[in-house]
C-alpha angles and dihedrals in degrees: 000000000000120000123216122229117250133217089048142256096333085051092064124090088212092056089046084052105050082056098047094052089047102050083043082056102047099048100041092025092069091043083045090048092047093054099039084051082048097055093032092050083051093051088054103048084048087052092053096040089059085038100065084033088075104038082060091051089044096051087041098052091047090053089051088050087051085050094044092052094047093059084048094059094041096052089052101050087050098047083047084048083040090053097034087055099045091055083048094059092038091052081046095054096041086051083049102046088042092055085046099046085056107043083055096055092055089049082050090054107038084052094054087042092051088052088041083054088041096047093045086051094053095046088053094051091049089046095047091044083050095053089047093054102051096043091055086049090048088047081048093059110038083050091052091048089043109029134082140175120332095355095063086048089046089058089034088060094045102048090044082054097041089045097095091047096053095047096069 
């Protein structure tokens, strides 16, 4: 059986000991809670230190992406205004050296039609020189079959006098 302890609550260990334990944690509790505040307070600021930290990183990396996006659009339109250009100066140069390519073949023309005139020109004047002399060589003849004594050299005189007149 279990006895009960006599001269009341102030008599009992347990009692003593419940005390005990509440005046220890009212005066070290409040030491204990002031320095747990303390390092708690300082975990925080440090939190929210970190905590701005990042917020900085993350505006200024989004700054950065803005940035970043910026310079991507404005490559591409350069490289678009690049290409655009560039199919501008090739059209250009087809329009040139087709302008070119055909002034050339009417200098080339005019140049063989100039030799095909000139040739024709000279033909004519063989052909002309020819018929003359042949017909000088047939007028020779006939004179020389026909003619006698001063009135071949009569004809003979004349023609060799009418010969520049009739050149030309």
């Amino acid at each position: 059986m279990a006895t009960e302890p006599t001269g009341g609550l102030l008599q009992d260990p347990n009692t003593w000991v419940a005390i005990g334990f509440v005046v220890f944690v009212a005066f070290a509790g409040k030491k204990l809670w002031t320095a747990l505040g303390g390092i708690l307070d300082t975990h925080a600021a440090t939190v929210k230190r970190q905590i701005d930290e990042a917020s900085a990183l993350r505006k200024e990396a989004e700054t950065l992406l803005v940035e970043a996006k910026a310079q991507a659009d404005k490559a591409k339109a350069d490289a678009a205004q690049l290409t655009a250009d560039a199919h501008a100066a090739a059209e250009r140069l087809k329009v040139e050296l087709q302008a070119e390519l055909e002034a050339t073949l009417a200098r080339r023309q005019k140049a063989a039609l100039d030799k095909i005139a000139q040739a024709e020109a000279s033909a004519l004047a063989d052909v002309k020189n020819e018929t003359i002399r042949i017909a000088i060589q047939a007028t020779g003849a006939l004179l020389a079959a026909n003619a006698t004594g001063d009135a071949a050299a009569r004809l003979v005189d004349q023609a060799i006098a009418d010969l520049p007149n009739r050149l030309n």
